[in-house]
C-alpha positions as CSV (number, residue, x, y, z in Angstrom):
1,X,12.7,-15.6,-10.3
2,X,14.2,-12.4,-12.3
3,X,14.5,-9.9,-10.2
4,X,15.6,-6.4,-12.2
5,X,16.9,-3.5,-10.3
6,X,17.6,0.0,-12.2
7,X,19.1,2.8,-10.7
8,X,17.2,6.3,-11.3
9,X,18.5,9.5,-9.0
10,X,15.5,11.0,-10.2
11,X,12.1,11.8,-11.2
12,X,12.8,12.7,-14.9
13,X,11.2,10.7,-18.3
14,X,14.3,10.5,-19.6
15,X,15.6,8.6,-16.6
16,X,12.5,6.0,-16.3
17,X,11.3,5.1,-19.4
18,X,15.0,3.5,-20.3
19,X,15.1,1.9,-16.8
20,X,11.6,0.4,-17.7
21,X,12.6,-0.4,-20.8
22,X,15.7,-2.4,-19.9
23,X,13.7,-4.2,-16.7
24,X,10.6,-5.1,-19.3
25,X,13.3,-6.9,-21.9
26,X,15.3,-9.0,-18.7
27,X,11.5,-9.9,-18.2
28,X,10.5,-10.8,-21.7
29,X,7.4,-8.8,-21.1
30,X,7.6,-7.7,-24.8
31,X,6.0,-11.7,-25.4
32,X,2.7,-11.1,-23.4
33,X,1.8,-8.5,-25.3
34,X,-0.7,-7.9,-28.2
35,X,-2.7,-5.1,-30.1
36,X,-5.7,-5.8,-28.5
37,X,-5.0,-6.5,-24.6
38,X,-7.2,-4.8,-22.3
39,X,-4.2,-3.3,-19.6
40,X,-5.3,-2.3,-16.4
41,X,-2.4,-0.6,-14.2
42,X,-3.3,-0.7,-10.5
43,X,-1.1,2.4,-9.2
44,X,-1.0,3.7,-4.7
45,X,-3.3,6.6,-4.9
46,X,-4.1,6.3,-1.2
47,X,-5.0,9.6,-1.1
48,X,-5.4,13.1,-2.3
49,X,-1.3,14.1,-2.8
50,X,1.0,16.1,-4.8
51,X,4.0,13.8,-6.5
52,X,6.2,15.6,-4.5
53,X,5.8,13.8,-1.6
54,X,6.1,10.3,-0.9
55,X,2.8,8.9,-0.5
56,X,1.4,7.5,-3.7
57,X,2.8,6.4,-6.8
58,X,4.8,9.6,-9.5
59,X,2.9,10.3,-12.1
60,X,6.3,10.1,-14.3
61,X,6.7,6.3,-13.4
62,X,3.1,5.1,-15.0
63,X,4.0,7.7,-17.8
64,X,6.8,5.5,-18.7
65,X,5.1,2.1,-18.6
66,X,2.5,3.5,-20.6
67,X,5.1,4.9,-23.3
68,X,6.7,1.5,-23.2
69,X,3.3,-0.2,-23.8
70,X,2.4,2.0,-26.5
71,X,5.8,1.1,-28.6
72,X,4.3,-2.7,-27.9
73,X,1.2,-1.1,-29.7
74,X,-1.4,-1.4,-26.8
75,X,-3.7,1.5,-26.6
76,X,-6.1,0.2,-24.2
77,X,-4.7,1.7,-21.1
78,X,-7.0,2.0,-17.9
79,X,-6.0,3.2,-14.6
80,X,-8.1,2.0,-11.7
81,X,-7.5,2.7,-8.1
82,X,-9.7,2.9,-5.3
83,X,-8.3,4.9,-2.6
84,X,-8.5,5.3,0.9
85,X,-12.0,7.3,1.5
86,X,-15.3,7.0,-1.1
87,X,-15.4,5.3,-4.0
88,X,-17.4,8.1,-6.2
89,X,-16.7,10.2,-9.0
90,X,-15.7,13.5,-6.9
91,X,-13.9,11.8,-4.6
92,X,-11.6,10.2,-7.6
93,X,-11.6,13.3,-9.7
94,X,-9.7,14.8,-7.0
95,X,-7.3,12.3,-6.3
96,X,-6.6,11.8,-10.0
97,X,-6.3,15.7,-10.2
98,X,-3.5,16.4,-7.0
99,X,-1.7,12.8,-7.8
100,X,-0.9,14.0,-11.1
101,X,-3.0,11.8,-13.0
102,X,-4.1,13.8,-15.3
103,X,-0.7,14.5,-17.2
104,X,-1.5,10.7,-18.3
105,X,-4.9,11.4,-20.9
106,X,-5.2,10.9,-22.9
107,X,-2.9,8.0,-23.5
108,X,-4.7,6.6,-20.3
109,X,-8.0,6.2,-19.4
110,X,-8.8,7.5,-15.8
111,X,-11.3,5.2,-14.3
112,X,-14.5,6.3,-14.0
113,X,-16.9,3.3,-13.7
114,X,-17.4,2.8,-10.0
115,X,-18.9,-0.3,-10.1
116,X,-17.3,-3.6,-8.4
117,X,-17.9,-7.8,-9.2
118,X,-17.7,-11.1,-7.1
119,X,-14.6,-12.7,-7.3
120,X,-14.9,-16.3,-5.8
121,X,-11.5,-17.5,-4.5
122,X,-9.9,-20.7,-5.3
123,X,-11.3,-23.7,-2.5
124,X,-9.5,-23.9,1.0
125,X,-9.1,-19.8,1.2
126,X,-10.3,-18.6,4.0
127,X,-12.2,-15.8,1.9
128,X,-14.5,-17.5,-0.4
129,X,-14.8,-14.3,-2.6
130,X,-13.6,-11.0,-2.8
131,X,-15.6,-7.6,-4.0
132,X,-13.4,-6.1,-6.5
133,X,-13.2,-3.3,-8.6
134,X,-14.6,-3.7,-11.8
135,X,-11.9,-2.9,-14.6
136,X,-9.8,-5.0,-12.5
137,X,-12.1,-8.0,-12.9
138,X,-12.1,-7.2,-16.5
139,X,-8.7,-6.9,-17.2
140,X,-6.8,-9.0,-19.2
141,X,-3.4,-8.0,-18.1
142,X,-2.5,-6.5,-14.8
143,X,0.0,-4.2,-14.1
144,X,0.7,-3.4,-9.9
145,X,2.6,-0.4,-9.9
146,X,3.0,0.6,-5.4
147,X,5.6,2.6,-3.6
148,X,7.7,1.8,-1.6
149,X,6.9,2.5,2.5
150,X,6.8,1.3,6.1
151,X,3.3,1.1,6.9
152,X,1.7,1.5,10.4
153,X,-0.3,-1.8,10.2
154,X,1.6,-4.1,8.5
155,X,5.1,-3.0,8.8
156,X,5.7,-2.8,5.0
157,X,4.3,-2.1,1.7
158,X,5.0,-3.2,-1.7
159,X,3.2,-5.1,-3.7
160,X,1.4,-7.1,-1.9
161,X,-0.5,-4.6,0.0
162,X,-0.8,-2.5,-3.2
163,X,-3.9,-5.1,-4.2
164,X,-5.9,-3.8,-1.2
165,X,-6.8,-1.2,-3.5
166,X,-8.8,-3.3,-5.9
167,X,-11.0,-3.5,-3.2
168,X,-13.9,-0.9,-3.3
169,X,-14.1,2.5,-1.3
170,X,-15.3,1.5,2.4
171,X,-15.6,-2.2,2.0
172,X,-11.7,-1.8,3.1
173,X,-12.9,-1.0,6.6
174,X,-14.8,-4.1,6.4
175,X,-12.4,-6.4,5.9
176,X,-10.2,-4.8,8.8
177,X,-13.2,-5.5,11.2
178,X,-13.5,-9.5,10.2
179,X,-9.5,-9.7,10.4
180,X,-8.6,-7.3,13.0
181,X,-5.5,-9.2,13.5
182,X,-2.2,-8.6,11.8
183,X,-1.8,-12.6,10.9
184,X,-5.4,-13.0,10.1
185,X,-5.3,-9.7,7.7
186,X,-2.0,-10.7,6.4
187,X,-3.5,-13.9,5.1
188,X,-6.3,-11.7,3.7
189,X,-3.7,-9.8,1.8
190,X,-2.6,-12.9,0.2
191,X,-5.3,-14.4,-0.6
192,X,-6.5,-11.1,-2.0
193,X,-2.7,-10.7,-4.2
194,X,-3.8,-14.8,-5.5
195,X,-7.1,-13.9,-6.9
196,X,-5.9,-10.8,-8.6
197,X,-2.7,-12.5,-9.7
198,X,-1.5,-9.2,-11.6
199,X,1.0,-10.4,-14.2
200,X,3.7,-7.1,-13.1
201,X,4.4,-5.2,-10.6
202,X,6.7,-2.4,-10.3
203,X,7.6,-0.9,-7.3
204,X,8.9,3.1,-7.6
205,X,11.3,3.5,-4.6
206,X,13.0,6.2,-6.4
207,X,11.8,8.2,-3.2
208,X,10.3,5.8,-0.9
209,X,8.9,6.7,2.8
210,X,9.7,5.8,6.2
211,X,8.1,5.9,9.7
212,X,4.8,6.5,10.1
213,X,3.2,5.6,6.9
214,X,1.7,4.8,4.4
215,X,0.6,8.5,4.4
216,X,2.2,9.9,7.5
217,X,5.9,9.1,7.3
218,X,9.1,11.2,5.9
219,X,11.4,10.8,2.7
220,X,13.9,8.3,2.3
221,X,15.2,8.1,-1.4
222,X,16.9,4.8,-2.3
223,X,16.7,6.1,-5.7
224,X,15.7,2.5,-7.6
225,X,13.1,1.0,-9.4
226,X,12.4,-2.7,-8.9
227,X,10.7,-5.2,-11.5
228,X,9.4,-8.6,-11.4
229,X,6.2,-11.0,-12.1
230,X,6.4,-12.2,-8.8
231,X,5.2,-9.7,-6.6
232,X,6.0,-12.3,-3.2
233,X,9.6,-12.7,-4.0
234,X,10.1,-9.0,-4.9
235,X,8.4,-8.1,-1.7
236,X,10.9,-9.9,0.7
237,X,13.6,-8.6,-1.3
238,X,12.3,-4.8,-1.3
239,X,11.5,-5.3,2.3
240,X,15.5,-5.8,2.8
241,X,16.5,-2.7,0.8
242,X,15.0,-1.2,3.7
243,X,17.0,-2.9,6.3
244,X,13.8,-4.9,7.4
245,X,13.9,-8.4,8.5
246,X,11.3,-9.7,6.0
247,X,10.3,-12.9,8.2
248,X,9.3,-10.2,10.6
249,X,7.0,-8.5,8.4
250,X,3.6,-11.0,8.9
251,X,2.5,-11.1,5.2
252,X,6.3,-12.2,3.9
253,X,6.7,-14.9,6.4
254,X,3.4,-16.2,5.6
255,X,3.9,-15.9,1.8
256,X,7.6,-17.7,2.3
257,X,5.7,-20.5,4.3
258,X,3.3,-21.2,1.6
259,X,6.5,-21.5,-1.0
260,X,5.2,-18.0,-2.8
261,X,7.8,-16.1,-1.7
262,X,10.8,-17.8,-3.1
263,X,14.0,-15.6,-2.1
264,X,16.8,-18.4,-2.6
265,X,15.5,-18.5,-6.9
266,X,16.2,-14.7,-7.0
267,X,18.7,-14.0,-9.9
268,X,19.0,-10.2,-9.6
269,X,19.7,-8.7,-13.5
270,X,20.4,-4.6,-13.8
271,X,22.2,-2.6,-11.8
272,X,23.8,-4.0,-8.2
273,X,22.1,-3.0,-4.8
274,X,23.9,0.3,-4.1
275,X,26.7,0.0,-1.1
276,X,25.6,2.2,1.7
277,X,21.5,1.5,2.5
278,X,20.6,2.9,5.7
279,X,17.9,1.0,7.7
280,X,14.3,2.8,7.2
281,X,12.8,4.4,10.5
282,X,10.2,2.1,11.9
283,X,6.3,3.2,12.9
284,X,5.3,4.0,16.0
285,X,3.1,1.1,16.4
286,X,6.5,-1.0,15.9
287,X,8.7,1.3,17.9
288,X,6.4,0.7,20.9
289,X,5.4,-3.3,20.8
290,X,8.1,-4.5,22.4
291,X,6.8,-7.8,22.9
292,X,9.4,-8.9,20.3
293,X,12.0,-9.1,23.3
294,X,9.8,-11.9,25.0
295,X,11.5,-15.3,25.3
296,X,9.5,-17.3,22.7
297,X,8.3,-20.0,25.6
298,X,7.4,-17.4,27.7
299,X,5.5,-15.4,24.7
300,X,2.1,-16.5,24.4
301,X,0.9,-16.4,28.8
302,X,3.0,-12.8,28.9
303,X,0.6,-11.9,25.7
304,X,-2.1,-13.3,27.3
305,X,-1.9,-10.9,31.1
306,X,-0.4,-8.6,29.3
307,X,-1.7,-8.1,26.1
308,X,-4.4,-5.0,26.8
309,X,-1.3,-3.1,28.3
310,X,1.1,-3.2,25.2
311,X,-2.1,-2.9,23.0
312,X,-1.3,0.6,21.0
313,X,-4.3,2.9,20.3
314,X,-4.5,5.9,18.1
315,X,-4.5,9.5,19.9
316,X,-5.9,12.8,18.4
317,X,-4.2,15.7,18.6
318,X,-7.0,18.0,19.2
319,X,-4.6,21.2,18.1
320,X,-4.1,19.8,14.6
321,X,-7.4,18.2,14.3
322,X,-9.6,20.1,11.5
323,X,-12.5,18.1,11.8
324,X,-12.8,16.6,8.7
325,X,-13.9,13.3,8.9
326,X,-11.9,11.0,7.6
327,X,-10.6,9.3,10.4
328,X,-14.5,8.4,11.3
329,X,-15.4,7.7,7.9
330,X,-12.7,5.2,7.6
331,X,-12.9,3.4,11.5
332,X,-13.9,-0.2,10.5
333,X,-15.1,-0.5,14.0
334,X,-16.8,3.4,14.3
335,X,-15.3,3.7,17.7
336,X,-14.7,7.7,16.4
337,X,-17.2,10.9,16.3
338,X,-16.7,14.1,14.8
339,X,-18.0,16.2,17.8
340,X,-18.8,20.2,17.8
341,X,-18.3,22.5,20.8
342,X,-15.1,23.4,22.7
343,X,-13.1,20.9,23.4
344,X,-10.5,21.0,26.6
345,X,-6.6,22.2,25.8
346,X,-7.8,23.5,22.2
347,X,-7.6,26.6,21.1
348,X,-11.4,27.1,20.7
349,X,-14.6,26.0,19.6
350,X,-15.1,23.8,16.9
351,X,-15.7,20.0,14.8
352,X,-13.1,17.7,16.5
353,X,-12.5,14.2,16.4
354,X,-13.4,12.1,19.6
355,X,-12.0,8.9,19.9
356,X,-13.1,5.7,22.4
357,X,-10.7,2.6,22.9
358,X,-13.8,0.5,23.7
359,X,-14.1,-1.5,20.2
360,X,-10.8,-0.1,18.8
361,X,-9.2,-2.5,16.7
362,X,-5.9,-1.0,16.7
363,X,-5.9,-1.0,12.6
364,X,-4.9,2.5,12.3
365,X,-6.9,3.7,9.4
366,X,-7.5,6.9,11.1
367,X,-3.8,7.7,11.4
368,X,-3.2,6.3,7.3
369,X,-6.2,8.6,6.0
370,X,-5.8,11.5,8.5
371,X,-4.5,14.5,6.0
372,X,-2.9,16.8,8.2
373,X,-1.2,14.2,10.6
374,X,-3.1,15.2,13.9
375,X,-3.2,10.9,14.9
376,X,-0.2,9.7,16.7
377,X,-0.1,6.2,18.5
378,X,0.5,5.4,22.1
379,X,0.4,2.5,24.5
380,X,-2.6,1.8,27.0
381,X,0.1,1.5,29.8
C-alpha cells in the first residue's frame, strides 16, 4: 500500500497543487483517468465555517485536485456533501458560501440535487443497504477528501468517518439511534466506507484539530498532506501522526481485524514524517472514561455495576446557549427541547436548550453541531 506524505507549511496554491501533483504520480492516479469520468469529490463540510479554522476541509486543497484533474482533462467535477444539520438547498448554500466553496465555480459544480438512492450492501453486512446521496451513487470516480481531527465519538477522523457524509441530512441521527454503541457504529462506518469504496482519499492535515472535535476542538498544524487509495491503511497511519494508539480507536481495530487496514504493506513515498510530533489533546468524553485502566478479566462485571456511573452525558451551558436548535435538531434520540422563559443562573429570559439523560445515547451530536460551543461533557458520577 503506497502511502505519499508531502510537506506543506501552508495554505498557499502554489504549495498544494505540486504536493498533489507529486502524491497523484507515486499513485499512478494519472491511469484511471479519462475525458469523460463523472468525479464526484466528497469533501468535511460539517458545518457552516470559515477556512480559517480547523473544522472542515480548505477550500485551497479541493482547488488543487481540481486543477490537477483538469490538466488530466476531466471537466465533470461535482462536489457533494451533506453536512451536519438539513439536507436542503438553503441550508447548503450557506455552507458552501462560509466554507469557501464558492471560490471553486465554476470549475466545480456545487451540489444542488438533494435527492438520495438505495444502496444494498454486499451479503453478511450487518446493514443490508444504505441511503446515499445521490451524485455519490452516480459517480464514477470518488474522491474522499476529510481533515484531519480527534472526534468526540469515535476518537478520530479521517477517512473513514469522512463517508458518513454521503449519508443524507438527518438520516445521520438515525443511524446513531440503531447503533448507539461505539463498536456497533464503528462497524457501521465500515461497512458504510465498503459500499462507497471511493477510489482516493486525501486527508488535509496541513492544520488539523485536537480536543473536542470534530467542530469543537483547537488548532494543531502538522503541516502535511497524506495520499492513498486505501483509505483503512491511511487511517491507522494518520491516527499515529497524532500520537494515537490506532488499535484503540474502535473503527481501526476493527478495520485491522477484517485485514482492511493493512499497516505492515505501508511503503511511505514523499517526504519523511517530520521529527518532533507532539501527541494531539484527547476529548473530553476520552479524558473522562477511564475504564481503560480496568484489568481486562475484571473489565466486563466492573462495566456491568458500573457502567451508568462512567457513562458521560452532554451538559449545556445555559450562558452560551443561543437557542438555536441544532443540538435538538440533531439528537438521534430527541432527549433535547428548545425551551422559552427564564431559565435559573442565566442572565435572563429567553430560548434555551434543555437537556434529559433519560434516553441519551451519549453520541454527542449536540456538542459536534453546537456553533458556539455552549455543550461540554461530564460524568453521571
Amino acid at each position: 500500500m503506497i502511502q505519499t506524505l508531502q510537506s506543506v507549511p501552508e495554505y498557499k496554491e502554489d504549495l498544494i497543487y505540486p504536493a498533489l501533483c507529486r502524491s497523484f504520480a507515486a499513485l499512478g492516479i494519472e491511469k484511471d483517468m479519462r475525458a469523460d469520468l463523472k468525479v464526484v469529490i466528497k469533501p468535511n463540510l460539517i458545518m457552516a465555517k470559515k477556512p480559517e479554522y480547523p473544522v472542515t476541509t480548505h477550500p485551497l486543497v479541493i482547488k488543487g485536485v481540481v486543477r490537477w484533474l483538469n490538466d488530466q482533462g476531466v471537466t465533470d467535477i461535482t462536489l457533494a456533501e451533506s453536512s451536519g444539520g438539513l439536507y436542503n438547498a438553503e441550508y447548503m448554500k450557506n455552507i458552501y458560501s462560509t466554507c469557501g466553496m464558492r471560490q471553486l465555480e465554476p470549475q466545480v459544480k456545487l451540489n444542488m440535487d438533494f435527492s438520495a438512492r438505495t444502496v444494498n450492501c454486499p451479503q453478511g453486512f450487518a446493514n443490508h443497504s444504505f441511503h446515499i446521496i445521490t451524485p455519490i451513487v452516480q459517480a464514477d470516480y470518488v474522491i474522499n477528501i476529510c481533515k484531519l481531527k480527534t472526534h468526540a465519538m469515535t476518537g478520530y477522523s479521517g477517512g473513514i468517518k469522512n463517508l458518513f457524509g454521503v449519508i443524507p441530512g438527518l438520516e445521520k441521527p438515525q443511524l446513531h439511534y440503531r447503533w448507539p454503541q461505539l463498536s456497533d457504529f464503528s462497524r457501521m462506518l465500515l461497512e458504510l466506507a465498503q459500499t462507497v469504496a471511493p477510489q482516493l482519499t486525501v486527508i488535509d492535515a496541513i492544520d488539523a484539530m485536537e480536543g473536542n472535535g470534530p467542530t469543537g476542538g483547537t488548532s494543531h498544524p502538522l503541516h502535511l498532506l497524506l495520499a492513498a487509495r486505501d483509505l483503512y491503511t491511511q487511517d491507522y497511519f494518520a491516527a499515529g501522526l497524532m500520537k494515537l494508539d490506532p488499535m484503540k480507536i474502535e473503527m481501526i481495530r476493527q478495520a485491522a481485524e477484517l485485514g482492511l487496514a493493512r499497516p505492515d504493506e505501508i511503503e511511505l513515498t514523499g517526504d519523511p514524517v517530520p521529527a518532533g510530533l507532539t501527541p494531539f489533546k484527547l476529548p473530553d468524553t476520552k479524558g473522562l472514561d477511564f475504564s481503560g485502566n480496568v484489568p481486562g478479566f475484571l473489565k466486563k462485571p466492573f462495566l456491568f455495576f458500573a457502567g451508568r456511573l462512567l457513562k458521560s452525558y452532554p451538559q449545556v451551558d445555559r450562558e452560551k446557549c443561543v437557542g438555536c436548535g441544532k443540538c435538538a435538531e440533531s439528537c438521534p434520540a430527541h432527549v433535547i427541547r428548545i425551551a422559552p422563559g427564564r431559565h435559573p443562573g442565566t442572565s435572563g429570559a429567553g430560548k434555551k436548550a434543555v437537556f434529559h439523560k433519560k434516553g441519551c445515547i451519549s453520541c454527542f451530536c449536540c456538542q459536534e453541531m453546537c456553533p458556539v460551543k455552549a455543550i461540554s461533557v461530564k460524568k453521571a458520577l
